[in-house]
C-alpha positions in Angstrom: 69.8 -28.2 73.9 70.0 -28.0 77.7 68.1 -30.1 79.7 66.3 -27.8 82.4 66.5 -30.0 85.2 70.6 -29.9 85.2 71.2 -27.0 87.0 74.6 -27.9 88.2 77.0 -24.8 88.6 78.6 -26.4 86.0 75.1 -26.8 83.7 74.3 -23.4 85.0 77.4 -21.8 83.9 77.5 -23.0 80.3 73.7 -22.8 79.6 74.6 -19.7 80.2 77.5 -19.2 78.1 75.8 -20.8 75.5 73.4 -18.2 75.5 75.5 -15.3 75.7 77.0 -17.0 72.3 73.6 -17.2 71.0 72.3 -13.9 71.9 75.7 -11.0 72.0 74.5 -8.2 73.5 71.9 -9.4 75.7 71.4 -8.9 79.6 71.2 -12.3 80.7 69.3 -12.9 84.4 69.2 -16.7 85.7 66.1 -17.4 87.5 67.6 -20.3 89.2 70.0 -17.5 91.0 67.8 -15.7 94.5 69.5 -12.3 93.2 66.9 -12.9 89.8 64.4 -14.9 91.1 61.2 -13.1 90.1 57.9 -12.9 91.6 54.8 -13.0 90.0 56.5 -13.9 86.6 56.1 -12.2 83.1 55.4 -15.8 82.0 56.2 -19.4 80.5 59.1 -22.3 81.7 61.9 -23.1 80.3 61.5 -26.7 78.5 63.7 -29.2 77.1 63.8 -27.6 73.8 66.0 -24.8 75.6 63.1 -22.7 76.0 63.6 -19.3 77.6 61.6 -16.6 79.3 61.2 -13.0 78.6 60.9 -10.7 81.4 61.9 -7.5 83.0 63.8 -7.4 86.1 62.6 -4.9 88.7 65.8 -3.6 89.9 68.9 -1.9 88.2 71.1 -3.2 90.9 69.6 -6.8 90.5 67.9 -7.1 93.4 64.3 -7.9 93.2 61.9 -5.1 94.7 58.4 -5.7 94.0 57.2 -1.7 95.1 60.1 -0.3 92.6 58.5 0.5 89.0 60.7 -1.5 86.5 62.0 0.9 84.3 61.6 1.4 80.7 63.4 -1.7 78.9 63.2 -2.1 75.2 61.3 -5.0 74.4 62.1 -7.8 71.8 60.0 -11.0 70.9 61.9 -12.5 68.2 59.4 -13.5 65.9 56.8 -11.3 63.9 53.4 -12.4 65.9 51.6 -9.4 66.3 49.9 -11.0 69.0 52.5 -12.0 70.9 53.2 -7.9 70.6 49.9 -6.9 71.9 50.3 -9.4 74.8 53.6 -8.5 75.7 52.3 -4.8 75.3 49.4 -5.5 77.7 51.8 -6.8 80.0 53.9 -3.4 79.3 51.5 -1.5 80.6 50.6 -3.6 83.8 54.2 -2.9 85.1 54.1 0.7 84.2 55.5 0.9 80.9 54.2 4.0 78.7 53.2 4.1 74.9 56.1 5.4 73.8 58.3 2.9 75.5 56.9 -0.5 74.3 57.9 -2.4 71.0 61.5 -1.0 70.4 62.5 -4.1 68.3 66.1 -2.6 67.4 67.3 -5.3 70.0 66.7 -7.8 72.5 68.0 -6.8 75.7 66.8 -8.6 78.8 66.3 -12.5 78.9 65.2 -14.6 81.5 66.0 -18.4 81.6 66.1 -21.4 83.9 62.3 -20.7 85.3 61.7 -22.8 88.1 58.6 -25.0 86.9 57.4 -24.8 90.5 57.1 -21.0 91.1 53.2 -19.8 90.8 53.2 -16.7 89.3 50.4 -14.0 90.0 50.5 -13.1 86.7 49.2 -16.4 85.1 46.4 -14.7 83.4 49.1 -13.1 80.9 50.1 -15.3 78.3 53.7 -17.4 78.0 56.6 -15.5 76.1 57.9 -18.7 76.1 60.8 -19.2 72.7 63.0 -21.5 71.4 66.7 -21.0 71.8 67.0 -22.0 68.5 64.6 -19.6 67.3 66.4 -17.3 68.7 69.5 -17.8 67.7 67.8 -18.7 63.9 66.6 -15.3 63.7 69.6 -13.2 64.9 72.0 -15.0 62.8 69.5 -14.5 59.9 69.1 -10.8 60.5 72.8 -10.0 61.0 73.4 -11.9 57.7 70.4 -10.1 55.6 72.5 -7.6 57.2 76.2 -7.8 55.7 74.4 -9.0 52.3 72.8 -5.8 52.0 75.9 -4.4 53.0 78.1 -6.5 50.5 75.4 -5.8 47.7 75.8 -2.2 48.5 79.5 -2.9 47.7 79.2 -4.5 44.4 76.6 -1.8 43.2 78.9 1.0 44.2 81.6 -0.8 42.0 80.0 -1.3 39.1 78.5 2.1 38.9 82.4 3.3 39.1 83.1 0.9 36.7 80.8 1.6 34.3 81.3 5.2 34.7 84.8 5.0 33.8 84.2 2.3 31.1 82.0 4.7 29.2 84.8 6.9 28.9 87.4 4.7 27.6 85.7 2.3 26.0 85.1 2.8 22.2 81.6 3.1 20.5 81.8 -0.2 18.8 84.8 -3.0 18.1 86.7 -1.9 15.1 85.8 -5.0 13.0 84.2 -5.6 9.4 81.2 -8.1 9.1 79.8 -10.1 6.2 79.0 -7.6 3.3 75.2 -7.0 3.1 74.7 -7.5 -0.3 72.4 -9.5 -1.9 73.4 -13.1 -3.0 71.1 -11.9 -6.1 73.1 -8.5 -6.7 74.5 -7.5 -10.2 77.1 -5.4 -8.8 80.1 -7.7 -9.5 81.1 -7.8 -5.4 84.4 -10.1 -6.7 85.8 -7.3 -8.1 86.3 -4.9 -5.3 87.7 -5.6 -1.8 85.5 -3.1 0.1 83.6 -4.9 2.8 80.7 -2.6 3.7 80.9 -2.4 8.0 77.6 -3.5 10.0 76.8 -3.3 13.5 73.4 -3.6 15.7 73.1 -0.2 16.1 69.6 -0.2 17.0 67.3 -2.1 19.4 63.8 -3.1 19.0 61.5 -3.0 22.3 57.9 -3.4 22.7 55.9 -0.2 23.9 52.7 -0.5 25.8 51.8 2.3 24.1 51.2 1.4 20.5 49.5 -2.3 20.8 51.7 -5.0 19.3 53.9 -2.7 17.6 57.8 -2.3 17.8 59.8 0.3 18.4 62.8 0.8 17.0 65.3 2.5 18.8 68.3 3.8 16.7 71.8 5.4 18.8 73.3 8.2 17.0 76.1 9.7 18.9 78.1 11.6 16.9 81.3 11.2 15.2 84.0 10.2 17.6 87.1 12.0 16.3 89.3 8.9 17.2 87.4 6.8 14.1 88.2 10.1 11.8 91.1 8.7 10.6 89.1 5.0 10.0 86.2 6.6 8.0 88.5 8.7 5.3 90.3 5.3 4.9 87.3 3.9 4.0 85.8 6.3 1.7 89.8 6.6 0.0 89.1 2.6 -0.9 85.8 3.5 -2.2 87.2 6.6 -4.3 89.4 3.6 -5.5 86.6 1.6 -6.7 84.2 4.4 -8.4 84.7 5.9 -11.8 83.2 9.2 -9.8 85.3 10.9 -7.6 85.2 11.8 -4.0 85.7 15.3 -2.6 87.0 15.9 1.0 87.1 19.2 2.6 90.7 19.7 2.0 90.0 19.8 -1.3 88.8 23.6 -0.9 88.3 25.1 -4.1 86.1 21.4 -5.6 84.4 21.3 -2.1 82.6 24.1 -2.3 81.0 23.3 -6.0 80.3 19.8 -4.9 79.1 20.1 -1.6 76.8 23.5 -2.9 73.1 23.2 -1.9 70.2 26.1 -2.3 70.1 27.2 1.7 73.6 28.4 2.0 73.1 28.1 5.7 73.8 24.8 5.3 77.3 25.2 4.2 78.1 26.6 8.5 78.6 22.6 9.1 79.7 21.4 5.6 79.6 17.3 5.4 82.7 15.9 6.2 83.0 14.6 2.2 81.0 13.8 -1.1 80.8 11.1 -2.9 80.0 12.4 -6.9 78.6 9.3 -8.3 78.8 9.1 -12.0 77.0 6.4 -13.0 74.0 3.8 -10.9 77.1 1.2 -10.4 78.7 4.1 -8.4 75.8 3.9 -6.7 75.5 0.3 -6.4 79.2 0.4 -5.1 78.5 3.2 -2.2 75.5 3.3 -0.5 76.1 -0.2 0.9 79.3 1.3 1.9 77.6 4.5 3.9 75.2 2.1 5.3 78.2 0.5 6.5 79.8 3.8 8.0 76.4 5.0 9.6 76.4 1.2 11.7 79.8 0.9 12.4 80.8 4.7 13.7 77.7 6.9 13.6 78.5 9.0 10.1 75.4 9.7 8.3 74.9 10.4 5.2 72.2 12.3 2.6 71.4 12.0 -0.4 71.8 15.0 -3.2 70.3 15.4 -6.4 69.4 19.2 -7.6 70.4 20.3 -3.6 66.4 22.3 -3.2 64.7 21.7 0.2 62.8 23.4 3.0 64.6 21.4 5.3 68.9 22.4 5.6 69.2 18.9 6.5 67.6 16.7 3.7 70.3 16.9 1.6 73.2 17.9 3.2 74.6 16.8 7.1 77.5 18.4 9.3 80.3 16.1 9.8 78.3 13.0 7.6 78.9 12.1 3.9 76.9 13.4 0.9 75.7 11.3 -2.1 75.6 13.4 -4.6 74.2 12.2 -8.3 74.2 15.8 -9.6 76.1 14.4 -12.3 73.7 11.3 -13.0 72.1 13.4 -15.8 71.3 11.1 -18.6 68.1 11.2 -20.3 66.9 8.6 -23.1 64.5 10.7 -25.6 64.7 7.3 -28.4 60.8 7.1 -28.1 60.2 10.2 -29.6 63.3 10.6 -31.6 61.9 7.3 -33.8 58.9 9.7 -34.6 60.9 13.2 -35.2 60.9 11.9 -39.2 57.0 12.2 -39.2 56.8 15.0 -36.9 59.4 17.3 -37.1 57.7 19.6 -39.3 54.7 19.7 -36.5 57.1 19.6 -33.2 58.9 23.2 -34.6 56.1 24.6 -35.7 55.1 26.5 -32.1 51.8 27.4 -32.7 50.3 24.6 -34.3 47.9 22.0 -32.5 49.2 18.4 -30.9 46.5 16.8 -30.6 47.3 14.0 -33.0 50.3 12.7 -31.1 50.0 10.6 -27.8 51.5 10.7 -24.6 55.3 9.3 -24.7 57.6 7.6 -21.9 61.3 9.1 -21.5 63.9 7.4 -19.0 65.8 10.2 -16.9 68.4 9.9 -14.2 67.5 11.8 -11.1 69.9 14.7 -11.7 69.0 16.1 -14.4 67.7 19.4 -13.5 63.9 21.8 -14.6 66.1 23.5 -16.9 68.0 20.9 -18.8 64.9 18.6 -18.5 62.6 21.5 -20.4 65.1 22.6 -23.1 65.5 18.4 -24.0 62.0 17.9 -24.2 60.2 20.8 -24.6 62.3 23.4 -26.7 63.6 20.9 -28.8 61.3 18.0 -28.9 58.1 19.7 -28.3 56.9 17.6 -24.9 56.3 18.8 -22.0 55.4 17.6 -18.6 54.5 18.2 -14.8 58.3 20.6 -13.8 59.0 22.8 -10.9 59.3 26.5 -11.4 62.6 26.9 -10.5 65.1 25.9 -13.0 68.0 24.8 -10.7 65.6 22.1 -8.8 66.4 18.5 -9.7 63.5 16.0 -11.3 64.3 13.4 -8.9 63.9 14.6 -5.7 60.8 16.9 -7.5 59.0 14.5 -8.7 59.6 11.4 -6.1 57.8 14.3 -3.5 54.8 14.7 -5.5 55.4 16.9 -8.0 53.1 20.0 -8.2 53.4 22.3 -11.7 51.6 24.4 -13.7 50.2 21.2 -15.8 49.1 19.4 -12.7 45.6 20.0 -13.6 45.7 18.3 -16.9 47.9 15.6 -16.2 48.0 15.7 -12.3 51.0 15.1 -10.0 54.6 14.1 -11.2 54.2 10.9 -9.2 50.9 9.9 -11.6 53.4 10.4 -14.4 55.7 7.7 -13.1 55.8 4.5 -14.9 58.5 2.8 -13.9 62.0 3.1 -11.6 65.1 1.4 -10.6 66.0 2.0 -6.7 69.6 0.8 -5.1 68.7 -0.5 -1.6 71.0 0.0 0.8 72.7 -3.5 0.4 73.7 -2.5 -3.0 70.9 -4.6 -4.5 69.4 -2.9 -8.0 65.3 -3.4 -7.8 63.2 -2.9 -10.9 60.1 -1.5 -9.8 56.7 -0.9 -11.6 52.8 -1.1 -10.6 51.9 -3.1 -8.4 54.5 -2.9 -6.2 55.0 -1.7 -2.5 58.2 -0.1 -3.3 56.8 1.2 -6.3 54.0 2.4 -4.4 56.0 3.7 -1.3 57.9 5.6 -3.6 55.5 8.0 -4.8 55.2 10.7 -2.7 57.5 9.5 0.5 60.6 8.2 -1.8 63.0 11.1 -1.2 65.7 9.2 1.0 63.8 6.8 2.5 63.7 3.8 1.3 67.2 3.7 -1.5 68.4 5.8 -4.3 66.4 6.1 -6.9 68.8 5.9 -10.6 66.2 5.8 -13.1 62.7 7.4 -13.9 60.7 6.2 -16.6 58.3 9.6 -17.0 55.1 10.0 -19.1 55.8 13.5 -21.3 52.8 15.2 -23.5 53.0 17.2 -26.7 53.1 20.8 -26.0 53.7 23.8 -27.6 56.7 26.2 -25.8 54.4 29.1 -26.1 52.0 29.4 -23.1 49.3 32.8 -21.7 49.5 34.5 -18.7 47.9 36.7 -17.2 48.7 39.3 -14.3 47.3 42.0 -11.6 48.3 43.5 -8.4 45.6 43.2 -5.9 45.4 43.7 -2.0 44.7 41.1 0.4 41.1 41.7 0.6 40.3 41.5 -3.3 42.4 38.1 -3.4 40.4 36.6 -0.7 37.5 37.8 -2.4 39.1 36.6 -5.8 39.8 32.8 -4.6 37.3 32.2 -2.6 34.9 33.0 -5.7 37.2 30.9 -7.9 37.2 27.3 -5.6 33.1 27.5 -5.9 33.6 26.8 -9.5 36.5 25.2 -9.6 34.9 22.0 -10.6 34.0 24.0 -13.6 37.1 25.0 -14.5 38.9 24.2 -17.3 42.0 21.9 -16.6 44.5 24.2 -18.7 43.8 27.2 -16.3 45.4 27.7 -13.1 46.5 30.4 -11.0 48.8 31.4 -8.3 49.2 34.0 -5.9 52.6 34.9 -4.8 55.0 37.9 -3.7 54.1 41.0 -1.4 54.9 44.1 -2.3 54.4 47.1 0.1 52.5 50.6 -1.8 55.3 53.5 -2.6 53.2 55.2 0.4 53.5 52.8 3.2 57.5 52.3 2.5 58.8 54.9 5.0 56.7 53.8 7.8 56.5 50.0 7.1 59.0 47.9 5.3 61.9 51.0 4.1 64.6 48.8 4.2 62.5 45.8 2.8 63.4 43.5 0.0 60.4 42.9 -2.0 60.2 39.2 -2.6 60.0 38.4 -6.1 56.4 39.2 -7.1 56.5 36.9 -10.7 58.7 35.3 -12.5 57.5 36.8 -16.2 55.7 39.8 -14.5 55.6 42.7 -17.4 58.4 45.6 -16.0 55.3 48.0 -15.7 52.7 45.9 -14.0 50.4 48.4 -12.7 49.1 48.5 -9.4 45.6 49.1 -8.2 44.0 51.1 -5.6 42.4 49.5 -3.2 43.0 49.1 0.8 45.7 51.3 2.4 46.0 49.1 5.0 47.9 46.4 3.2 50.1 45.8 0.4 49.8 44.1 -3.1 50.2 40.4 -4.2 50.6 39.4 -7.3 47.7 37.2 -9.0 48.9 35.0 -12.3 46.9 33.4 -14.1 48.1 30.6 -16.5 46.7 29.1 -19.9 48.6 26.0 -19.9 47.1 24.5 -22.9 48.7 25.5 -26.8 48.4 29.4 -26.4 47.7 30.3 -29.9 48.1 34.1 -30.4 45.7 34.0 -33.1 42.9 32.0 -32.1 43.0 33.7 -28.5 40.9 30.6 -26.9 43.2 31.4 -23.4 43.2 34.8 -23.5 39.1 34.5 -24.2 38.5 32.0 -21.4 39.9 34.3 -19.0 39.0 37.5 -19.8 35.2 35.8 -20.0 35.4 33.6 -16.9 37.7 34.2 -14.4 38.3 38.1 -14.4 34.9 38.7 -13.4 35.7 37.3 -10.3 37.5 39.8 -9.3 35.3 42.3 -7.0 36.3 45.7 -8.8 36.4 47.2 -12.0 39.5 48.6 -11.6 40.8 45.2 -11.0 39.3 43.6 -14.2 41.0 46.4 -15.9 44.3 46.5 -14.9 44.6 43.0 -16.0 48.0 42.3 -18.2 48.0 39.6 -20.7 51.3 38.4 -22.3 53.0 35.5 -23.9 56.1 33.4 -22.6 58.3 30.4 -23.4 57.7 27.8 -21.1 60.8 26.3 -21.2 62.5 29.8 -20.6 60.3 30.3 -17.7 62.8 28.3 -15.6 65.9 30.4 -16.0 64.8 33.5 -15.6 64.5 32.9 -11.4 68.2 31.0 -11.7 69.6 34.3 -13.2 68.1 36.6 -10.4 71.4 36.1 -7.7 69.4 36.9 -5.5 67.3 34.0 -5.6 70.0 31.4 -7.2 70.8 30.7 -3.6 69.7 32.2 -0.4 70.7 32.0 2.9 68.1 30.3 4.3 64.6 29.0 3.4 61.5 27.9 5.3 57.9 27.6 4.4 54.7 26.7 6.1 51.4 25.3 4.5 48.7 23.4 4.3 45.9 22.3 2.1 42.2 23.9 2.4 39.7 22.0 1.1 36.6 22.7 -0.3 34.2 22.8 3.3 36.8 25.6 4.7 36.3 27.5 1.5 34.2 30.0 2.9 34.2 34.0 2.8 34.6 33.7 6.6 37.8 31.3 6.6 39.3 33.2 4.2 38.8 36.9 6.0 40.3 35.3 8.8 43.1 34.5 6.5 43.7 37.4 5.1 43.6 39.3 8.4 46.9 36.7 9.9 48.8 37.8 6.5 47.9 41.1 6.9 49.5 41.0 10.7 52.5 38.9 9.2 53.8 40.9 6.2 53.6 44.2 8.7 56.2 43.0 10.5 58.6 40.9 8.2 60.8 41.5 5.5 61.4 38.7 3.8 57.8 36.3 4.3 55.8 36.1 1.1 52.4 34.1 0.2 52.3 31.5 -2.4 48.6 30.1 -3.0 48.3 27.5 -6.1 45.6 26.0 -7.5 44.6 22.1 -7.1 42.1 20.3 -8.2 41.7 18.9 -12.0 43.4 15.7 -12.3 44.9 15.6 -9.3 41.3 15.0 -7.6 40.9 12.2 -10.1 43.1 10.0 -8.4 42.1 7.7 -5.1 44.5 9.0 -1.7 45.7 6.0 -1.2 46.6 5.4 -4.8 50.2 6.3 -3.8 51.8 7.7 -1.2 50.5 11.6 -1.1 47.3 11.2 0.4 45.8 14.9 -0.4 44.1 14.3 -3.8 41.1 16.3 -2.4 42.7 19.9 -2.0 41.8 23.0 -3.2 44.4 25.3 -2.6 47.8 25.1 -1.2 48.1 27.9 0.7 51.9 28.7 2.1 53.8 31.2 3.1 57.8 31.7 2.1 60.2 33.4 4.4 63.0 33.5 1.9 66.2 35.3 3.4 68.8 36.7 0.8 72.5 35.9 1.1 73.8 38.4 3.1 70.9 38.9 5.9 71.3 39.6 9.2 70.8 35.5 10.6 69.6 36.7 14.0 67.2 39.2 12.1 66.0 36.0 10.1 65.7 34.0 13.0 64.0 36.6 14.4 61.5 36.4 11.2 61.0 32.6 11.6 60.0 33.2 15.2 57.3 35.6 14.6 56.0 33.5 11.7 55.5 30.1 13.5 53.9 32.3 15.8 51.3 33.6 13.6 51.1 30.6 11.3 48.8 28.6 13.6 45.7 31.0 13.1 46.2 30.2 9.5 46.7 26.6 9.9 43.6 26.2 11.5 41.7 26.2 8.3 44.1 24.0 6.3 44.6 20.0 6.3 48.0 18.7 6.0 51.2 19.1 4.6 52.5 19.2 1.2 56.1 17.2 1.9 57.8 19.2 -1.1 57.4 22.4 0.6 58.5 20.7 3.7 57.8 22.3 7.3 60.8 22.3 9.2 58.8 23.6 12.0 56.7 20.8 12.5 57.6 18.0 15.4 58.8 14.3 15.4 54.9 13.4 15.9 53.1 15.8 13.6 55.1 15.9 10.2 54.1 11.9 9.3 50.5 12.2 9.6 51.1 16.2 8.0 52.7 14.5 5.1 51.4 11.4 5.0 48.0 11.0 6.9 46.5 7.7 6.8 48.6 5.9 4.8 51.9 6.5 6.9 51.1 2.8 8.6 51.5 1.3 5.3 55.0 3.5 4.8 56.3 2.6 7.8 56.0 -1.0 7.1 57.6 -0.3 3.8 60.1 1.2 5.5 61.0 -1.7 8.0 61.3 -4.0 4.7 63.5 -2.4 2.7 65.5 -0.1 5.3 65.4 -2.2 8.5 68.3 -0.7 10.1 66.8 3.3 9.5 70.3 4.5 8.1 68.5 6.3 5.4 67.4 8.9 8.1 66.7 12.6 8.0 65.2 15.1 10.7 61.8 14.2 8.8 62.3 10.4 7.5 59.6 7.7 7.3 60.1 6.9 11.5 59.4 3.0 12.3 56.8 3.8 14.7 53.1 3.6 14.1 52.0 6.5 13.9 48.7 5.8 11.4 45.6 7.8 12.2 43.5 5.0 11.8 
């Protein structure tokens, strides 16, 4: 620094110079000069550090005038005291600077320097302003180079957003590469002998959420298809159609297409899959999934899996521009347990009519393909065994019973999961796994295993002796006698014998309300073995008619009448008018014919689309009050649509008899399922059916208000990413979802309504 008392021209000069390095931009007034020598100084000396003064000068022109009022000068200390500020703002105001002048610390614009030690300033009382040349020029150099860093970082960021930007456009969704096969070291699946490599990829990333306590999210990228990979995918499934003794079907294939790729809601056919994969035996299987899991890392295809093709939801079983897995032709069924008795028995298993109460309960092994029809006409017509089915003849056992399994038996011998003994799931690493009690998968499985967790390829099913021969009984009511019927019924259902049920279903509109109602209505179909001339009672003319049926599911003897007695004695009572009791049909059917009959109506073979909503009421909310506010929604529903039907079935019996958290399906308490159908014929308008669906999720939630959950096999499409798991599921979907992680880590077996690997337990 400068020494101060060197004030040669010389000295002067490059102090000065010095300064005006130091500080660009800054009016610089020497004190040493007569032309800046103040009077009554703002403050401080200049030391031997290079100290400087701040000051105002009093004149424009330079020449000091102590009456002139300096004029308003922006003011900079150089350092952040906000003391010094006030003091310098005190000082402000003492030479006649206003408010709005003071502390403009953009710049530093006047400095004075070289203060004569010797001058006594009047203005001693004001504090020094006294600062460091350094300091000074620290601080400027510091805040012009915060400066051009911001500046360059300004830059950079700017770049890389334009990079980035036009990266995401060129660059492809992942490398093409093939990584280590996921299969099992333990697999049965021969991996020498084919030279498929299934494809992997981190796909997903896992992040902690503050929301859910030390839980995990997974988070799982599905952009779709890029066209560019097209090409790359057919490849790969044209190796695998290599391997498989099945066959694969692309769309080009038109005319096989269409039968392969054929599923129950025809809707689903406006964005067919891009190809299916027929597997004809579990090795197929074996062989493929690992492969789709593969394709669904690597490039985003996903996949479903097929077995009969039935489902609430369009996109269960089928997926635009994905791959289906189809094992409609994995059909075996292995009968030998009750073949090695048919010498003993033969004689009693044809004879229809005689009792079965001498022979046990017997385990058959079924692939998941087989079908209601082709399951009944094995077992029951020509074996004389029976079990928990479906109504509906085209619906496969697999994805039937791995939902639950609801049938007309259900009450003797509970749900199709409690008939489960054992299985055999692929994993998606092509890994076989034997499963039996006592298991999580097994477990898992029971009510949550469509799709979720592998392919199931084997069913080990408890069957029951059983005549083909079965009761039924049928009447036409209104809405206001059924409510009146039911809610009669569940007080005694404990009561109630487990070879009764009942179901309402279908909505027919009276011959007088057609012209003003529902004239271009298509009645849905009221029953499938309703007598041709069912008659129909009086009752309100405010409402239509539904169909009550009531079923003796035990041997139906014609002679000894023990069904036909029961509910003549018990149940028709119940109804609340003689008319009613009456009108009642009685009639005999073959069970195992009971299934085809629907699959010949073409109307209802396939339809165009399907939806259903429903829950369970239990046995608090069975009240005459809940269900006259029930019967009033319907009432307001079928006035306006078409195509929506009821469908109320009985629970109870066995299926109470087992703890909710035995399996999977946690509603073991119900009393009814109460639903409505809005099936829509091939054909249909589609904005007149969507119109339909509108004004039923509308009405729905005054029903739903009464009811408790979801049953998963008459899935809800309706129902949100956060409702359907604890719908379906309730408490135990914690427990699923961590079943879920374990054996499908990487969620490619995914659907709208899959198992999702968040927590969302109620408990």
């Amino acid at each position: 620094m400068l020494n101060q008392t060197s004030f040669s021209p010389y000295a002067t000069t490059e102090r000065k110079r010095l300064l005006q390095e130091c500080l660009p931009g800054v009016t610089l007034y020497d004190n040493a000069q007569p032309r800046h020598r103040r009077q009554g100084s703002l403050g401080g000396n200049a030391g031997d550090d290079g100290s400087c003064s701040l000051g105002y000068p009093f004149s424009t022109t330079g020449e000091f005038n102590p009456r002139s009022k300096p004029p308003s000068l922006s003011y900079h200390p150089m350092d952040n005291s906000h003391l010094q500020l006030r003091d310098n703002y005190k000082s402000d105001k003492r030479y006649g600077h206003s408010n709005d002048d003071a502390f403009d610390d953009s710049s530093l614009h006047i400095l004075w320097f070289g203060h004569d030690n010797s001058d006594n300033d009047d203005d001693d009382e004001n504090p020094s302003n006294d600062y460091s040349l350094r300091q000074a020029a620290t601080l400027l150099a510091a805040r012009r180079h915060a400066e051009r860093m911001w500046i360059w970082y300004f830059k950079v960021g700017l770049s890389l957003v334009v990079f980035l930007m036009i990266w995401s456009q060129i660059k492809p969704y992942h490398p093409l590469r093939r990584i280590h096969p996921q299969r099992s070291q333990e697999a049965k699946v021969n991996p020498s002998e084919t030279t498929i490599s299934p494809l992997a990829c981190d796909d997903h990333v896992v992040i902690s959420t503050s929301l859910i306590p030390d839980e995990n999210v997974l988070i799982q990228i599905n952009p779709p298809i890029d066209d560019r990979y097209r090409e790359k995918v057919l490849e790969t499934l044209k190796n695998l159609d290599e391997e498989i003794q099945g066959d694969i079907v692309l769309r080009s294939n038109k005319t096989k297409f269409i039968g392969a790729s054929q599923v129950w809601q025809q809707k689903a056919h406006l964005s067919p899959p891009l190809a299916v994969v027929e597997a004809a035996n579990p090795q197929d299987v074996e062989l493929a999934l690992p492969i789709l899991s593969g394709l669904k890392r690597d490039y985003h295809v996903p996949f479903r899996i097929r077995s009969g093709g039935h489902s609430y939801l369009s996109d269960f079983n089928s997926v635009s521009d994905g791959v289906m897995l189809s094992l409609a032709k994995l059909k075996a069924m292995d009968f030998s347990n009750i073949d090695s008795m048919m010498g003993l028995t033969n004689n009693m298993i044809r004879n229809e009519t005689q009792p079965r109460g001498q022979i046990s309960a017997q385990t058959i092994t079924m692939q998941p393909g087989v079908t209601v029809e082709e399951f009944m006409k094995e077992s029951l017509y020509e074996r004389g065994f029976s079990s928990i089915v479906a109504s509906a003849g085209g619906v496969g056992m697999g994805g039937f019973i791995l939902g639950g399994g609801y049938g007309l038996q259900s009450r003797m011998y509970g749900l199709a999961i409690d008939n489960i003994v054992e299985m055999q799931v692929v994993l998606t690493n092509g890994q076989t796994k034997d499963v039996t009690k006592g298991d999580d998968l097994f477990w898992a499985l029971r009510g949550a295993g469509g799709g979720n967790f592998g392919v199931v390829t084997s069913l080990g099913y408890r069957v029951y002796p059983s005549n083909d021969i079965k009761l039924e009984a049928s009447v036409k009511v209104t809405l206001s006698d059924m409510t009146l019927f039911l809610q009669r019924l569940g007080a005694m259902e404990p009561e109630l014998h487990p070879e009764f049920n009942v179901r309402v279903h279908g909505y027919e509109v009276r011959k007088c309300e057609i012209s003003t109602q529902r004239s271009h209505a298509v009645a849905a179909p009221s029953s499938l073995f309703e007598p041709k001339d069912s008659p129909i009672v009086d009752g309100d003319a405010g409402c239509g008619l539904v169909t009550v049926s009531m079923y003796w599911m035990g041997d139906a003897n014609p002679e000894e009448r023990l069904g036909m007695t029961y509910i003549k004695e018990t149940v028709v009572p119940l109804f609340p008018s003689n008319a009613t009791r009456e009108q009642v049909t009685y009639y005999y059917f073959s069970w195992s014919g009971m299934s085809r009959q629907r699959e010949q109506d073409d109307r209802w073979k396939s339809v165009y689309s399907a939806q259903c909503w429903n829950g369970f009421l239990l046995p608090r909310n069975n009240t005459f009050d809940v269900w006259t506010d029930i019967q009033e929604s319907m009432k307001a529903l079928f006035l306006y649509t078409t195509n929506a039907s009821p469908r109320i079935e009985l629970w109870g019996g066995a299926i109470s008899k087992v703890s909710s958290n035995a399996s999977a399906f946690p509603h073991r308490n119900a009393l009814y399922n109460v639903a409505i159908d809005l099936l829509v014929p091939e054909g249909s308008d589609p904005k007149s059916a969507d119109d339909e669906a509108i004004l039923v999720h509308a009405i729905w939630p005054s029903i739903a208000r009464h009811l408790d959950g979801v049953y998963i096999n008459n899935a809800m499409a309706s129902l949100s990413e956060f409702e359907y798991p604890l719908a379906y599921w309730g408490s135990n979907s914690n427990r699923l979802r961590q079943t879920k992680q374990q054996y499908d880590p990487f969620h490619v077996l995914t659907f709208s309504q899959s198992i999702p690997l968040v927590n969302l337990s109620s408990e």
